[in-house]
C-alpha positions in Angstrom: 13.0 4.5 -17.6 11.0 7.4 -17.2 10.6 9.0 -14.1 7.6 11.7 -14.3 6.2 13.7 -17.2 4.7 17.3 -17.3 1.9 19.0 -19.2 1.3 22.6 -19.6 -2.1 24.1 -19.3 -3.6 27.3 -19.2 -5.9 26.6 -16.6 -4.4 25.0 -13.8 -7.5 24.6 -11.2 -9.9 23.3 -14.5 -7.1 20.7 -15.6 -6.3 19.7 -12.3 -10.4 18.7 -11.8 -10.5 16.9 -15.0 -7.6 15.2 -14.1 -8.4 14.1 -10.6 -11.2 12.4 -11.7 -9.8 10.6 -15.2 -6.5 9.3 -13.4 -8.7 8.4 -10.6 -10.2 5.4 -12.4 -6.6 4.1 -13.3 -5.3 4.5 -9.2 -3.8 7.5 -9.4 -4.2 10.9 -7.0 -3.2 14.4 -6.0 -0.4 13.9 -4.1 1.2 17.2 -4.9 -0.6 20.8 -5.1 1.8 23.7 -5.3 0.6 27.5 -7.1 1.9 26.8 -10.1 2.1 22.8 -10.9 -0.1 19.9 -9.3 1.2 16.1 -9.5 0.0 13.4 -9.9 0.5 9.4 -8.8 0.2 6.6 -7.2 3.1 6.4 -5.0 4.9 9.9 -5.7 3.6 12.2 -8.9 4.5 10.6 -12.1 2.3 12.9 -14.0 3.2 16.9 -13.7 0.8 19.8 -14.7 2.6 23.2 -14.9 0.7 26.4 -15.2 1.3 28.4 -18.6 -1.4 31.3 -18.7 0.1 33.1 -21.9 0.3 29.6 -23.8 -1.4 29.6 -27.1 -4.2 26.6 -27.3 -2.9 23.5 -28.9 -3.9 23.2 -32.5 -6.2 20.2 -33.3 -4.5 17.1 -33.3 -1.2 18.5 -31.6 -0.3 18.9 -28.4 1.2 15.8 -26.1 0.5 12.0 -26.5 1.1 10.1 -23.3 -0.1 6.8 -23.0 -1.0 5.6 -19.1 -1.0 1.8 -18.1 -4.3 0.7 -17.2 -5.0 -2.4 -15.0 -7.4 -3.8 -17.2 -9.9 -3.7 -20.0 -12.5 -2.2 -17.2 -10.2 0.4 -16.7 -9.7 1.4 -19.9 -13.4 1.9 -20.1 -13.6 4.0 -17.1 -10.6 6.6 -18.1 -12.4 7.1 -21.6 -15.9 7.9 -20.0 -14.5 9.6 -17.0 -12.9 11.8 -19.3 -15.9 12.6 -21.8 -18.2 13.0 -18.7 -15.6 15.8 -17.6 -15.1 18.2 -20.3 -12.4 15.6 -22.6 -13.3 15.0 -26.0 -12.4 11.1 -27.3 -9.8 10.7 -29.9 -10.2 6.7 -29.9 -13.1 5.2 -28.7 -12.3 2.1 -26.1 -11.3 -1.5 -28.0 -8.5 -3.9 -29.2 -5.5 -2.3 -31.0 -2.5 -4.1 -33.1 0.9 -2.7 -32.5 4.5 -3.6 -33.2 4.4 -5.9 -29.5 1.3 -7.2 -30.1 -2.4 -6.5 -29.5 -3.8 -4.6 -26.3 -6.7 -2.5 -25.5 -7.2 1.3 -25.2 -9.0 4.0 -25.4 -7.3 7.5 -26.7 -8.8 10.9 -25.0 -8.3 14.8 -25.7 -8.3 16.7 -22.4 -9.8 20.3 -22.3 -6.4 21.6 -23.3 -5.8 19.5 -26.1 -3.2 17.1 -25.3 -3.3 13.4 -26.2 -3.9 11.1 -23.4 -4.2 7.1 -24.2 -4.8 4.1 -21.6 -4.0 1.1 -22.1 -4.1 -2.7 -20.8 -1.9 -5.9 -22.4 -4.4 -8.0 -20.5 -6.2 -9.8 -22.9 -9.1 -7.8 -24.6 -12.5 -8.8 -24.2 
């Protein structure tokens, strides 16, 4: 089981605004804000971004791919436009995907820095 993750960014005050409103619409929050890392959570920081000022940018379609569980289809909705509507770029527009344990709903998202960030819902899609 995994217990938190991390992601590096350049900018740590920009990512941690985009991220404090896209997490926000799948329950998480700051719940950590140190100079150099900020988690995030719902009930301790699952979700880690560390400072990295010298990093070079992430080459298109590079970077991280995390995928976040989403409550619902709703949700799912709200990530993706939270995340446009804050500087993100969509890498997969919301909707019903297939996989290998059957079908769910998500939507796929670049953030600012270029990482791959996916929500997703096994509630059934609508």
């Amino acid at each position: 089981m995994i217990d938190h993750v991390s992601i590096a960014v350049r900018d740590l005050a920009a990512s941690a605004r985009f991220y404090e409103t896209v997490l926000a619409t799948l329950g998480y929050e700051k719940l950590a804000d140190r100079p150099a890392t900020i988690g995030f959570g719902k009930k301790y920081p699952e979700l880690w971004l560390n400072e990295r000022r010298n990093m070079a940018p992430v080459d298109a379609d590079t970077g991280a791919h995390i995928c976040l569980r989403a409550s619902s289809v709703e949700a799912v909705q709200a990530f993706h436009a939270a995340a446009i509507t804050s500087g993100g770029a969509s890498d997969g527009a919301p909707g019903p995907r297939s996989g290998q344990i059957g079908g769910y709903y998500a939507a796929f998202i670049r953030d600012p820095e270029g990482n791959k960030i996916e929500a997703a819902t096994f509630t059934a899609a609508k």
